[in-house]
RODRENMI-275518 format. One record per atom (N, C-alpha, C): residue number from 1; y, z, x. Coordinates in pm, whole numbers, m for minus. Layout:
# residues N
(NUM, (Y, Z, X)),
...
# end
This chain:
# residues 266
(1, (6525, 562, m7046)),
(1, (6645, 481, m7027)),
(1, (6615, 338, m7073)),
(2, (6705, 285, m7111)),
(2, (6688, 132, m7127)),
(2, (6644, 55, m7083)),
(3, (6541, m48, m7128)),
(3, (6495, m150, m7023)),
(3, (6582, m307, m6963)),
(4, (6628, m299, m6870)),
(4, (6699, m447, m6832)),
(4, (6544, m562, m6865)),
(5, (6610, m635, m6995)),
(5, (6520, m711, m7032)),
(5, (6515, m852, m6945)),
(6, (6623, m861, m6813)),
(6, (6624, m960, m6728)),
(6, (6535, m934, m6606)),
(7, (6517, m823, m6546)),
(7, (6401, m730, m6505)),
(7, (6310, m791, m6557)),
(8, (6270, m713, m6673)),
(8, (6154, m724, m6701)),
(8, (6094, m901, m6717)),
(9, (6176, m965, m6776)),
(9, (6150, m1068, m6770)),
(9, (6080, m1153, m6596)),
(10, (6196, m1106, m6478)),
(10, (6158, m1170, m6388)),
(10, (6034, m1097, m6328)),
(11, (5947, m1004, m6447)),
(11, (5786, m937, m6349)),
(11, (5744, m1007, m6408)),
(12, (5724, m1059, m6511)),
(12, (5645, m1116, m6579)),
(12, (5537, m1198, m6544)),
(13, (5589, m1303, m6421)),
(13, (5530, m1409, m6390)),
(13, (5427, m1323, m6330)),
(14, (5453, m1177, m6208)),
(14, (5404, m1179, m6118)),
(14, (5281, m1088, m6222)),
(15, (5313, m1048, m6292)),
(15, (5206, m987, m6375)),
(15, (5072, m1096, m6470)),
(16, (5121, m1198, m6475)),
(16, (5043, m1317, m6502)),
(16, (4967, m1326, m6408)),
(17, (4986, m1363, m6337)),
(17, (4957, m1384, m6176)),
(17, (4817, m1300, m6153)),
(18, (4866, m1140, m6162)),
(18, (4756, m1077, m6129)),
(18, (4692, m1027, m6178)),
(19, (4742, m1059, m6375)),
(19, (4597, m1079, m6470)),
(19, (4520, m1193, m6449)),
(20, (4553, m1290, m6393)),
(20, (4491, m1382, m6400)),
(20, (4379, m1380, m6240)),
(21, (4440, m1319, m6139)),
(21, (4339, m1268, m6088)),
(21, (4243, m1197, m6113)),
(22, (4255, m1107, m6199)),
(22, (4131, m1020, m6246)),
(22, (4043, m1060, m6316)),
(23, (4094, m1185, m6402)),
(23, (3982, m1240, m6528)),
(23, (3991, m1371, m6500)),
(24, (4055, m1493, m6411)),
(24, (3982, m1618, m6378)),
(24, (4076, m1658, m6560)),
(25, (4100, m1621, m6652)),
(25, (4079, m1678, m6799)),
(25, (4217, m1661, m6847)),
(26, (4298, m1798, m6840)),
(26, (4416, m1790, m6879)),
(26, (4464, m1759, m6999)),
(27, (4393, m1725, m7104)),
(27, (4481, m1743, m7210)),
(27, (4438, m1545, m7265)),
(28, (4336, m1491, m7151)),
(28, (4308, m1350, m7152)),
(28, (4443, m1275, m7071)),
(29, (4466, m1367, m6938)),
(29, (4570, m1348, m6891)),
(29, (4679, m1289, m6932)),
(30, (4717, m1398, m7091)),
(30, (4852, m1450, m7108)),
(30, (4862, m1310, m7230)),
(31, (4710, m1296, m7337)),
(31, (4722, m1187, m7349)),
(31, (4808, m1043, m7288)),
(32, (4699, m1033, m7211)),
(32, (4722, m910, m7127)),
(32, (4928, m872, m7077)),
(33, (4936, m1019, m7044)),
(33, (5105, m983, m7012)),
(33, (5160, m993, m7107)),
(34, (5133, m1050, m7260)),
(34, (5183, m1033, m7412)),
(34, (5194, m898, m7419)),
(35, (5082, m790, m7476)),
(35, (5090, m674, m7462)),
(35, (5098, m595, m7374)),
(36, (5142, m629, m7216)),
(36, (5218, m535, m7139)),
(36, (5363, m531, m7155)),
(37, (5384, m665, m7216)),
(37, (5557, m656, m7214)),
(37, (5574, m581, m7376)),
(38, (5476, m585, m7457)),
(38, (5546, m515, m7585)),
(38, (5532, m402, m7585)),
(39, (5410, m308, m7518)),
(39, (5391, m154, m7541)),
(39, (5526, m124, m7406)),
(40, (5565, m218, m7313)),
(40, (5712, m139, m7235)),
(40, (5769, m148, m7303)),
(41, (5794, m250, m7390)),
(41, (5940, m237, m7507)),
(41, (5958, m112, m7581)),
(42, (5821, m99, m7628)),
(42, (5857, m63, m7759)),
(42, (5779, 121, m7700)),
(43, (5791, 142, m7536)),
(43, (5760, 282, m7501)),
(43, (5928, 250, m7383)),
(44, (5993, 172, m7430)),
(44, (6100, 233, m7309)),
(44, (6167, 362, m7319)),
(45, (6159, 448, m7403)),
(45, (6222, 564, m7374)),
(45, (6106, 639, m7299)),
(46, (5975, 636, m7235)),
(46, (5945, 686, m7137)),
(46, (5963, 656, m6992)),
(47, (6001, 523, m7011)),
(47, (5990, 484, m6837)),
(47, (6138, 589, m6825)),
(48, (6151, 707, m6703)),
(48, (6314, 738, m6675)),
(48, (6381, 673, m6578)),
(49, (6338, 573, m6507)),
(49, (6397, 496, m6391)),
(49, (6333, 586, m6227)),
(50, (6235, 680, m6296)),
(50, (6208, 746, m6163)),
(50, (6121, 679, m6055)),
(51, (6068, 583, m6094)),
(51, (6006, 441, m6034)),
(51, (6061, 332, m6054)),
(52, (6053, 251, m6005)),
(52, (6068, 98, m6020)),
(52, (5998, 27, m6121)),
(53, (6046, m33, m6204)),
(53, (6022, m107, m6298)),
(53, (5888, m180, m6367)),
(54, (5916, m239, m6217)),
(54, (5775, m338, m6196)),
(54, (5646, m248, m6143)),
(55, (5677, m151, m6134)),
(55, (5522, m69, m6106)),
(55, (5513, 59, m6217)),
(56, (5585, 42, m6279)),
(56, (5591, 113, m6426)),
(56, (5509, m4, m6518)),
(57, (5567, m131, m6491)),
(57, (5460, m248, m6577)),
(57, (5297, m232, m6502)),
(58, (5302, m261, m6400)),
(58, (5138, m256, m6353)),
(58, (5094, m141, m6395)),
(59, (5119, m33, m6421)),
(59, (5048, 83, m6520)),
(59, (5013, 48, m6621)),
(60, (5108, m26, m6693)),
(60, (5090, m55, m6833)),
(60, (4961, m144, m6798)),
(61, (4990, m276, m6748)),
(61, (4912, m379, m6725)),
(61, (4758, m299, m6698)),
(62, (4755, m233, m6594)),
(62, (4622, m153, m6567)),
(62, (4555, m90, m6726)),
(63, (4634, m49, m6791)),
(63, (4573, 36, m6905)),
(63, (4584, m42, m7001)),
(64, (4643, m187, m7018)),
(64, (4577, m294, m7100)),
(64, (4432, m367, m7072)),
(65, (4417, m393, m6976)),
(65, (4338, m422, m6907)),
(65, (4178, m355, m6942)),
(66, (4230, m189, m6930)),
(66, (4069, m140, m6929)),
(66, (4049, m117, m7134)),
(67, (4172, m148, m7166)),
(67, (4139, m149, m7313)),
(67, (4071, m301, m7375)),
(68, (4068, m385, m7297)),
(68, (4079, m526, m7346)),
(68, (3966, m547, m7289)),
(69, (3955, m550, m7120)),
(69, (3881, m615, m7071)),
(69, (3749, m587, m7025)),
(70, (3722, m423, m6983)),
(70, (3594, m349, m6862)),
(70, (3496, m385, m6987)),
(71, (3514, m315, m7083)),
(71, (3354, m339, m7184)),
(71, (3315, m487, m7186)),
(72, (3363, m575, m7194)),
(72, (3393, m708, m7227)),
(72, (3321, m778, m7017)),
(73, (3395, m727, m6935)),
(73, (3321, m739, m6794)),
(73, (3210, m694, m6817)),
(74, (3119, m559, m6828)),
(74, (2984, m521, m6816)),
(74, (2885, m612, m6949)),
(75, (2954, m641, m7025)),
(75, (2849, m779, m7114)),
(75, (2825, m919, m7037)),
(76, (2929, m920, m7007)),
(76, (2982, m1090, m6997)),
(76, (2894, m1181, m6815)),
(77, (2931, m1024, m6717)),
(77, (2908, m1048, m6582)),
(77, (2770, m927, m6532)),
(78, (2699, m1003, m6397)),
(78, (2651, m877, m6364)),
(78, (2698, m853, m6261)),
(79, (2722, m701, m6274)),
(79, (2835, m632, m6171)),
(79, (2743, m596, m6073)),
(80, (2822, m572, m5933)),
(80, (2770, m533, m5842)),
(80, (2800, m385, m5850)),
(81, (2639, m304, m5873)),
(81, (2679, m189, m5853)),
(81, (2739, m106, m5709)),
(82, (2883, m77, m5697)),
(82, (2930, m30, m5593)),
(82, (2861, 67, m5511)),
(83, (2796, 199, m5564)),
(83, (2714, 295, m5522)),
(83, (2628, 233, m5427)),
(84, (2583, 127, m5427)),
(84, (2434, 85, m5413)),
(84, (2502, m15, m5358)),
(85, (2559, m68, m5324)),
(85, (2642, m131, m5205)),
(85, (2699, m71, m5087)),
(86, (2756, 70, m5155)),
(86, (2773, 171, m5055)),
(86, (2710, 220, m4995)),
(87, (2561, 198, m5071)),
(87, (2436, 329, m4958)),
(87, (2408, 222, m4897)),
(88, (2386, 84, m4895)),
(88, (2329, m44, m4829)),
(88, (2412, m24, m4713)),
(89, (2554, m11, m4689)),
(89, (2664, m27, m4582)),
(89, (2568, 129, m4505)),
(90, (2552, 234, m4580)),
(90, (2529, 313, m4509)),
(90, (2345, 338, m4422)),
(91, (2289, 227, m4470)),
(91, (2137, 208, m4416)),
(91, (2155, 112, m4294)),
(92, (2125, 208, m4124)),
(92, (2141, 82, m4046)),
(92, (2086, m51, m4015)),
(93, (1985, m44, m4139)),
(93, (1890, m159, m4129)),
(93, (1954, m281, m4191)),
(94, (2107, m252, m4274)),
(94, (2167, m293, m4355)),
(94, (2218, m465, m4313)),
(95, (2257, m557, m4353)),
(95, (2329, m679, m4265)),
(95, (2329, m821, m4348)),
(96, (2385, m879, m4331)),
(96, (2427, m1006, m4425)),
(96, (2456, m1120, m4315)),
(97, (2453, m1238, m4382)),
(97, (2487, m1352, m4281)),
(97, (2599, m1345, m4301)),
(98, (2640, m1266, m4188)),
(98, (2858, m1263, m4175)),
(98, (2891, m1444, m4207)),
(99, (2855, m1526, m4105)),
(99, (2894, m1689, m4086)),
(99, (2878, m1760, m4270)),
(100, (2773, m1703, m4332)),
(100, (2752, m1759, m4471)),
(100, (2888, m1675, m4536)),
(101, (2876, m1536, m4560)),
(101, (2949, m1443, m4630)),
(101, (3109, m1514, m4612)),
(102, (3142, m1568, m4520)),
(102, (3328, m1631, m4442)),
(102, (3314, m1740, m4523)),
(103, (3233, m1847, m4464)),
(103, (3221, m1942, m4550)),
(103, (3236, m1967, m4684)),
(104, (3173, m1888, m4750)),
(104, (3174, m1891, m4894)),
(104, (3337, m1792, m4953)),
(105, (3338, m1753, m4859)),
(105, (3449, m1682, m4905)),
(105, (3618, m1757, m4881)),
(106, (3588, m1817, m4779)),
(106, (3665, m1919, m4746)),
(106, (3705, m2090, m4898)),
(107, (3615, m2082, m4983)),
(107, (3645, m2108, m5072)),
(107, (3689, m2098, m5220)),
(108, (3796, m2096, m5254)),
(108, (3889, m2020, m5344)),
(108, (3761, m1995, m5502)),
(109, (3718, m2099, m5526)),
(109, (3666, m2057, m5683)),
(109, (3475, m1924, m5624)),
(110, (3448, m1976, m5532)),
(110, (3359, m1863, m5461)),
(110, (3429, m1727, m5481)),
(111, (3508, m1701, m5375)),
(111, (3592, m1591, m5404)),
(111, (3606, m1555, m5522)),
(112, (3652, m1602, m5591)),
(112, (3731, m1541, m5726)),
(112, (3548, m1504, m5839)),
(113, (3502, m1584, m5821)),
(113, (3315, m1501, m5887)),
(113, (3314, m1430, m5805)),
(114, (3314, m1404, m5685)),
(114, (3257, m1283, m5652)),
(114, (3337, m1165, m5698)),
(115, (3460, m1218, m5684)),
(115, (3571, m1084, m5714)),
(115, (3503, m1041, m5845)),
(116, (3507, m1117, m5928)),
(116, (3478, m1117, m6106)),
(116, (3343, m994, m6118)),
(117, (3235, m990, m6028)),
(117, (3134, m921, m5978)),
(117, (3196, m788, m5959)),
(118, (3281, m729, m5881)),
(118, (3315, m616, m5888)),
(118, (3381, m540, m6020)),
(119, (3320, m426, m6020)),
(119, (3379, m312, m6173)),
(119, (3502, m349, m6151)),
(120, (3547, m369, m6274)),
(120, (3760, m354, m6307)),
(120, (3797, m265, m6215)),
(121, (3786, m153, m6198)),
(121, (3883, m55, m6147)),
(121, (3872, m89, m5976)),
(122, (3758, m96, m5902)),
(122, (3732, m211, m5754)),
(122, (3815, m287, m5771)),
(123, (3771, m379, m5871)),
(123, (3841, m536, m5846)),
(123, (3986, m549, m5856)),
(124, (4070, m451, m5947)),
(124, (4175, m436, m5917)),
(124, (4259, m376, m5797)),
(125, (4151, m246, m5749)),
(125, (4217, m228, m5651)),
(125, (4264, m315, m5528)),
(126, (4096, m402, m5511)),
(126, (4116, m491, m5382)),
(126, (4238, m609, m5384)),
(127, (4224, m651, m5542)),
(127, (4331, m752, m5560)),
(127, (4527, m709, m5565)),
(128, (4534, m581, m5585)),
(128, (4658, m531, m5590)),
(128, (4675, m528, m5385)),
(129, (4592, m483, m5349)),
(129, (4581, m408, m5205)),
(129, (4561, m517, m5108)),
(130, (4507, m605, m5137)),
(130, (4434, m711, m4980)),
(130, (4509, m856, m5106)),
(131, (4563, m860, m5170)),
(131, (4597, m1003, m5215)),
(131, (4788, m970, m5239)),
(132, (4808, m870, m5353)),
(132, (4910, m868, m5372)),
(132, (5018, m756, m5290)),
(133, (4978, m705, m5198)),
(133, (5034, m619, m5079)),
(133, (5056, m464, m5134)),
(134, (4999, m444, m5217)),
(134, (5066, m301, m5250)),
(134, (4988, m205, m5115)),
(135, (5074, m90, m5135)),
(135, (5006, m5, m5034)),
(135, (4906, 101, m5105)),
(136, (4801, 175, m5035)),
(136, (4715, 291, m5094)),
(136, (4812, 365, m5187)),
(137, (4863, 437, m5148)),
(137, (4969, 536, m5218)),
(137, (4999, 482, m5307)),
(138, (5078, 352, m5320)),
(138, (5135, 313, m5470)),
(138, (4990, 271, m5494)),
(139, (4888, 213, m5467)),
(139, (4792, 169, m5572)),
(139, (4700, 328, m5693)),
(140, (4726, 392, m5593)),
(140, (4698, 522, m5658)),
(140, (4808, 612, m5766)),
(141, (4946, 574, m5770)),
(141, (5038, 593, m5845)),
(141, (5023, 523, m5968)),
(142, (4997, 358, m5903)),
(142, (4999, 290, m6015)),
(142, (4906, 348, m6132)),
(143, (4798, 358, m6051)),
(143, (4636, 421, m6143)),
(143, (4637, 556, m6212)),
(144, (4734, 646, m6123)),
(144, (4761, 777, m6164)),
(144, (4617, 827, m6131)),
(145, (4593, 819, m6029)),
(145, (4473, 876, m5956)),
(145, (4525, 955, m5813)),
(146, (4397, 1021, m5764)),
(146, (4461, 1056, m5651)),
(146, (4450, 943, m5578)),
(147, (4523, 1004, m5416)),
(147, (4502, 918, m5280)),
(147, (4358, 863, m5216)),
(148, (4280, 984, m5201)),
(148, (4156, 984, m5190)),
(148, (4057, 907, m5288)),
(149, (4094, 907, m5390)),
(149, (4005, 821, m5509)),
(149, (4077, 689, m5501)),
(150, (4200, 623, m5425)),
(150, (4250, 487, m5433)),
(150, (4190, 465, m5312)),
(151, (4148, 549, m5200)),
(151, (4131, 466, m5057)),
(151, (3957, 465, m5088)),
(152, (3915, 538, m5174)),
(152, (3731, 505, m5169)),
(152, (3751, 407, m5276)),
(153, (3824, 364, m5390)),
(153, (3804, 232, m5464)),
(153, (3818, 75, m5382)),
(154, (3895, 140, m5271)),
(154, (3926, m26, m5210)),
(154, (3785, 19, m5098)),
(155, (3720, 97, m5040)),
(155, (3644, 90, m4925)),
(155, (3536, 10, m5023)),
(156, (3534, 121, m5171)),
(156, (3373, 64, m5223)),
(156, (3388, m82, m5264)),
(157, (3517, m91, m5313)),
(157, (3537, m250, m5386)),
(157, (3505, m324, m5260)),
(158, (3594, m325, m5097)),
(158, (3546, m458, m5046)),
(158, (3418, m448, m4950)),
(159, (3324, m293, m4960)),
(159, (3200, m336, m4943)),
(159, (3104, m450, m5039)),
(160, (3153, m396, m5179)),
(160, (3068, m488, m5262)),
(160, (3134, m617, m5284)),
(161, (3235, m672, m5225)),
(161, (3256, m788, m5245)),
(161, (3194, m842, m5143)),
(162, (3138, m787, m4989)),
(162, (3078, m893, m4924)),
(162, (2945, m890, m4955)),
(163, (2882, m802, m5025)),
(163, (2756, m824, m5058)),
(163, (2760, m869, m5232)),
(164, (2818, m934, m5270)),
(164, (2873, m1045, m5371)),
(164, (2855, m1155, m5303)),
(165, (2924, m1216, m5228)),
(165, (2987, m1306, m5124)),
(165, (2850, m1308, m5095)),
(166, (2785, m1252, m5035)),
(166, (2611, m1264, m4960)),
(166, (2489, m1317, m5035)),
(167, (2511, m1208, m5138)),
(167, (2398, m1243, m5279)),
(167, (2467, m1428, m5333)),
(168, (2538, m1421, m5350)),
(168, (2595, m1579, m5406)),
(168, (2584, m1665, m5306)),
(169, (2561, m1641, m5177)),
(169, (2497, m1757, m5031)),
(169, (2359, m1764, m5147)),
(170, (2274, m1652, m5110)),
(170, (2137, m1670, m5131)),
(170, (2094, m1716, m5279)),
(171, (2191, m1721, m5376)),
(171, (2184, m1771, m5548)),
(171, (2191, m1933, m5501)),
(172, (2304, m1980, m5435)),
(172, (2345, m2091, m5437)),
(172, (2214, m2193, m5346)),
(173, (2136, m2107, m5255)),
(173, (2026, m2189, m5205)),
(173, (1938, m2204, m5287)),
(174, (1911, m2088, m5354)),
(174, (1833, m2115, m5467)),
(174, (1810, m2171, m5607)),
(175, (1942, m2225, m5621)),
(175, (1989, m2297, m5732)),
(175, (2070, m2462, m5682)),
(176, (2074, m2491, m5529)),
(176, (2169, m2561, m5498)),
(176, (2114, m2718, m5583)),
(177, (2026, m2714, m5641)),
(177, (1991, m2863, m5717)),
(177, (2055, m2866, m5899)),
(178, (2109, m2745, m5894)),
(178, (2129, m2752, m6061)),
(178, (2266, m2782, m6037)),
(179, (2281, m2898, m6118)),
(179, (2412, m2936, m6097)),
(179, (2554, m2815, m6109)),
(180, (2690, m2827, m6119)),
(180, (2784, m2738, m6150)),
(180, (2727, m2602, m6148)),
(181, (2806, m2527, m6137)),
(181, (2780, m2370, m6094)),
(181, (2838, m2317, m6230)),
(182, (2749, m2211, m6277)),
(182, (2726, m2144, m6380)),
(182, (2875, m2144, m6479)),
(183, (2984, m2073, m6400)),
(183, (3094, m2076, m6373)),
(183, (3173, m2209, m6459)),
(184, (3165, m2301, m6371)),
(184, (3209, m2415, m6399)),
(184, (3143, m2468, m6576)),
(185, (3012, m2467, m6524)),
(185, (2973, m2533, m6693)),
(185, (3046, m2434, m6815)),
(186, (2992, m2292, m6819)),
(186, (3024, m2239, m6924)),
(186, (3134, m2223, m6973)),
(187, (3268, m2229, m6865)),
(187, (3439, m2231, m6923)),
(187, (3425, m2383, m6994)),
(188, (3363, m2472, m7003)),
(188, (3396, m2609, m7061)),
(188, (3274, m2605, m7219)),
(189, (3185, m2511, m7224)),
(189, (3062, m2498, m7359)),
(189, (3187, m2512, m7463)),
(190, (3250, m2487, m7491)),
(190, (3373, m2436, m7612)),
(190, (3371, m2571, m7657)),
(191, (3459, m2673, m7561)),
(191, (3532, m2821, m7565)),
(191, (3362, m2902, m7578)),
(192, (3309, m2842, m7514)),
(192, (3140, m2914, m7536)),
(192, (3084, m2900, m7689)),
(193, (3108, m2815, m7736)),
(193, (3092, m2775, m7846)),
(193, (3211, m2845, m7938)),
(194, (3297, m2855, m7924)),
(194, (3355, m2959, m8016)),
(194, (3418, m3084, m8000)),
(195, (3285, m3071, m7857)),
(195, (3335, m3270, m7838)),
(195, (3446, m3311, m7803)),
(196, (3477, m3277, m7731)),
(196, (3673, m3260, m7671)),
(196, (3675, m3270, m7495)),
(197, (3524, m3291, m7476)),
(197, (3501, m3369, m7326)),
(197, (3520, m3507, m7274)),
(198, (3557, m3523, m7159)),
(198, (3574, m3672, m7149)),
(198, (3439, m3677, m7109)),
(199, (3376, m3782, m7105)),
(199, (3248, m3856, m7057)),
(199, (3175, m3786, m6918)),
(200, (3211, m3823, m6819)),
(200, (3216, m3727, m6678)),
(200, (3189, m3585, m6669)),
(201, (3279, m3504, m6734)),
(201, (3280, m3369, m6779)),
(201, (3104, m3348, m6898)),
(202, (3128, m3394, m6934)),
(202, (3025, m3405, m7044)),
(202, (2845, m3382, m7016)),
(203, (2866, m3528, m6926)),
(203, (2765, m3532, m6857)),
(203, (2709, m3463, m6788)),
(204, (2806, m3383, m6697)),
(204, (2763, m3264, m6594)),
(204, (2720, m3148, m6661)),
(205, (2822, m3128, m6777)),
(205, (2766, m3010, m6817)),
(205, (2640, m3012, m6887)),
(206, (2629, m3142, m6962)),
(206, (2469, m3178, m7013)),
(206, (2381, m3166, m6864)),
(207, (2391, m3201, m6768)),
(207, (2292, m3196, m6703)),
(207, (2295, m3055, m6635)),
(208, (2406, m2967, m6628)),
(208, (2348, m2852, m6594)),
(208, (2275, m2756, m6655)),
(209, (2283, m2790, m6841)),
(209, (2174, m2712, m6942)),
(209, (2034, m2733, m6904)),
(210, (2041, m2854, m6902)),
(210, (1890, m2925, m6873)),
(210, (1831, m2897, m6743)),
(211, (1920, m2786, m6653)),
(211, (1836, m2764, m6555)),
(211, (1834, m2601, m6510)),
(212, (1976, m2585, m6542)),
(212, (1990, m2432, m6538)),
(212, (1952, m2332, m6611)),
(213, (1830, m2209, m6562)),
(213, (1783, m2116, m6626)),
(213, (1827, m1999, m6730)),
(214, (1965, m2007, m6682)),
(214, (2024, m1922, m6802)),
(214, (2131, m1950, m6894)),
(215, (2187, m2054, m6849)),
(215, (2302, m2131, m6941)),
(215, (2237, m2150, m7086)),
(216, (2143, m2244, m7085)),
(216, (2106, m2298, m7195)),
(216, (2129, m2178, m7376)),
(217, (2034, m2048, m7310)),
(217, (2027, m1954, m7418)),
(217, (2174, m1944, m7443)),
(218, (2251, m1888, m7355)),
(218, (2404, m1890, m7400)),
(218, (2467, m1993, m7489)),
(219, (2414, m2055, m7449)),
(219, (2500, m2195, m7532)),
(219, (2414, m2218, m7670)),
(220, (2301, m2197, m7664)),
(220, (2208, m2159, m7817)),
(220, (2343, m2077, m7899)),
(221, (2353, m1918, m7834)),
(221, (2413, m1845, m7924)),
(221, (2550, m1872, m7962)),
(222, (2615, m1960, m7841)),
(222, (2731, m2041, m7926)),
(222, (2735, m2105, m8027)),
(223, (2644, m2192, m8026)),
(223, (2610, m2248, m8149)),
(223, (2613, m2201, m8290)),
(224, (2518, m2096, m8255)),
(224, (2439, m2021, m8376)),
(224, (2591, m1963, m8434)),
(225, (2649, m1870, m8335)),
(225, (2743, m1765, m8395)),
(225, (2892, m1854, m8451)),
(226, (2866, m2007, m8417)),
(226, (2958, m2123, m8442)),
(226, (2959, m2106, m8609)),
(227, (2821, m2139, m8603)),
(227, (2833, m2164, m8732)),
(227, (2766, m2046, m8869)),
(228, (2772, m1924, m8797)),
(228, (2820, m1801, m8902)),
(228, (2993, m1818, m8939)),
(229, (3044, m1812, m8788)),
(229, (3230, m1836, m8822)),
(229, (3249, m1900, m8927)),
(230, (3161, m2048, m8949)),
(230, (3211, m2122, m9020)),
(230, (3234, m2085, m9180)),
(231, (3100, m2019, m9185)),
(231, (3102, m1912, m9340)),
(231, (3242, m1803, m9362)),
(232, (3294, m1794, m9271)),
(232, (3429, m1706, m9242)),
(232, (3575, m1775, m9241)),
(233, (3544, m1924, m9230)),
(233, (3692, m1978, m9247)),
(233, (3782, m1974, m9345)),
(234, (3895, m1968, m9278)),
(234, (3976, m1912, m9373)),
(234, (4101, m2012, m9360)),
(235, (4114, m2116, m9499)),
(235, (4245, m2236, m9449)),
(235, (4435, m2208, m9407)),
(236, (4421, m2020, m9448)),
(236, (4559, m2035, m9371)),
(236, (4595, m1945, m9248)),
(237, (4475, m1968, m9164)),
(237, (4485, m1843, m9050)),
(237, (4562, m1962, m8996)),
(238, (4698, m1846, m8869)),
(238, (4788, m1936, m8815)),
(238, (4768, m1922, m8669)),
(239, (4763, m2021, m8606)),
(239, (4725, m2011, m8426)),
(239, (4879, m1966, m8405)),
(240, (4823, m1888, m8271)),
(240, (4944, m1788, m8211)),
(240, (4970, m1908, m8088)),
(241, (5102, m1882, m8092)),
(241, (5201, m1957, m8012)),
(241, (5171, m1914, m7824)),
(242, (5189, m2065, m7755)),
(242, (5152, m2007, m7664)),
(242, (5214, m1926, m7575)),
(243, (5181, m1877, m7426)),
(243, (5251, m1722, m7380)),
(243, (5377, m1731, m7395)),
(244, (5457, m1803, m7325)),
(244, (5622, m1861, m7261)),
(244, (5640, m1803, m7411)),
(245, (5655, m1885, m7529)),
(245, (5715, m1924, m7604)),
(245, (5713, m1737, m7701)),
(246, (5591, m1721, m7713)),
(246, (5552, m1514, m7775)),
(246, (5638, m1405, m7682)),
(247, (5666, m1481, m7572)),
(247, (5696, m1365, m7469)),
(247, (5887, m1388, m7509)),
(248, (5933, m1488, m7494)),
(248, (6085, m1551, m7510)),
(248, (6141, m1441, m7661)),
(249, (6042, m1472, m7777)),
(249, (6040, m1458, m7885)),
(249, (6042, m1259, m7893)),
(250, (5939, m1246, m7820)),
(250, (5940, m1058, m7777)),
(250, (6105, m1005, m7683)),
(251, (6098, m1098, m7626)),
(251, (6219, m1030, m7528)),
(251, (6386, m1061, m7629)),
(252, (6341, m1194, m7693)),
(252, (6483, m1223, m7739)),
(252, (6492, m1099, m7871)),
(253, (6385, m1056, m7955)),
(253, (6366, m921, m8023)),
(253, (6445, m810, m7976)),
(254, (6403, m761, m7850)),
(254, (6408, m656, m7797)),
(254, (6576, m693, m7707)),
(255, (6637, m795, m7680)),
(255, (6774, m781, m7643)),
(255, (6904, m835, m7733)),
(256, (6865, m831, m7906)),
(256, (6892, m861, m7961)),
(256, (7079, m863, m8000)),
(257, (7119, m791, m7873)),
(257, (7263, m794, m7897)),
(257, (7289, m891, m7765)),
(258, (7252, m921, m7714)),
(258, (7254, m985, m7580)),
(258, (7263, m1135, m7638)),
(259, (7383, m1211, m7616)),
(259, (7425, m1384, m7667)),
(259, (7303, m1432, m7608)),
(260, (7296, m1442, m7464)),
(260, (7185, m1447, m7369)),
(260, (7091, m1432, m7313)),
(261, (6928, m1425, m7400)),
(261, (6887, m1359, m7370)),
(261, (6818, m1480, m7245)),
(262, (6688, m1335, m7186)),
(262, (6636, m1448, m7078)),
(262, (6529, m1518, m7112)),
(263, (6540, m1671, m7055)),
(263, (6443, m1730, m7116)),
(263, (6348, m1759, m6996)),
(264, (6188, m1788, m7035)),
(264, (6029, m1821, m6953)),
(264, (6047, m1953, m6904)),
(265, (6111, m1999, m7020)),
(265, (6030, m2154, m6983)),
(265, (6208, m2221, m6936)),
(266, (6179, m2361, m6853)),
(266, (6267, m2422, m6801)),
(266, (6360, m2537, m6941)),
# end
């Protein structure tokens, strides 16, 4: 059946929202809800209205996601293996500083690395389930999994997020003299790299190379692979427009008889 492109328009945000929970990285985000709103367009003769709309998109969104993003998580992060979080919960010798584990969790950019730590298919569950309210049943619809395989993804996901949460107490004592957290420096290497820091910013992140054990190599291979690109430039590649404006441009496509279509931005 047809898609109400005013619908779809008003998920949009909330689908931003909870790409952007999963990857911390806005413009992966903005991706991800780019091509969730074009493969619904351009697959609306499958949705039949036998669900709701917006959880016909979080399917999509889910299966953009593991096309874009899981290979790209197991390079990028080291994951907490769930299994082995699970047998830890199940050893009674097992235990964490609950008072550290709250604490740290109690602060929003903490949280969100640790989340980043759990496998995609965990980390989504916990974030659809304990952030964005869905229930077991629909999180398992959404996934097209069973019941039983959605209620052991959220048990295993928020065992290993407190032993995330735990391991990152005991990183952070052990690192608490290197300036900025891993996190912090490396989203700014890019703008560091082409000098597009203010002074302040700059500084910190210079001083967290100069002290932090694993940043530095990373930022070597930025460099290096900087300037292979450069042998690759090409003077009429065109930068893509940002989300609001790709998404306006997709929807006003797709309701093309409509005087009105709906617009993102204010």
């Amino acid at each position: 059946m047809p898609i109400d492109t005013a619908e779809l328009s008003a998920a949009l945000p909330r689908l931003y929202r909870y790409a952007l929970r999963l990857s911390r990285d806005p413009d992966l985000a903005a991706d991800v809800v780019q091509d969730t709103a074009e493969r619904a367009l351009a697959r609306s003769d499958q949705w039949r209205g036998e669900v709701p709309l917006e959880r016909w998109l979080y399917r999509i969104a889910h299966n953009v996601f593991v096309d874009r993003v899981r290979r790209a998580d197991r390079e990028s992060v080291r994951e907490i293996p769930v299994e082995e979080a699970e047998a830890d919960w199940r050893d009674d010798d097992f235990t964490v500083d609950a008072e550290a584990v709250v604490e740290r969790a109690a602060l929003r950019e903490e949280l969100q690395d640790a989340l980043l730590r759990l496998p995609f298919v965990y980390r989504a569950t916990v974030v659809l389930h304990d952030i964005e309210g869905f229930t077991v049943p629909r999180i398992a619809e959404s996934f097209d999994i069973s019941l039983p395989a959605a209620k052991q993804r959220l048990r295993r996901g928020r065992m290993a997020l407190v032993r995330a949460l735990a391991e990152g107490h005991e990183r952070r004592r052990a690192t608490r003299d290197v300036p900025l957290r891993c996190w912090d420096a490396r989203q700014h290497v890019s703008d560091y790299l082409d000098d597009r820091l203010d002074a302040p910013t700059r500084r910190a992140v210079e001083s967290h190379l100069a002290t932090c054990p694993t940043c530095p190599p990373l930022y070597a291979a930025l460099v290096g692979v900087r300037a292979e690109l450069d042998r690759l430039r090409d003077p009429d590649t065109v930068v893509p427009p940002e989300l609001a404006r790709r998404l306006e441009a997709t929807l006003a496509g797709a309701g093309a008889t409509d005087p009105h279509p709906p617009r993102l931005t204010g």
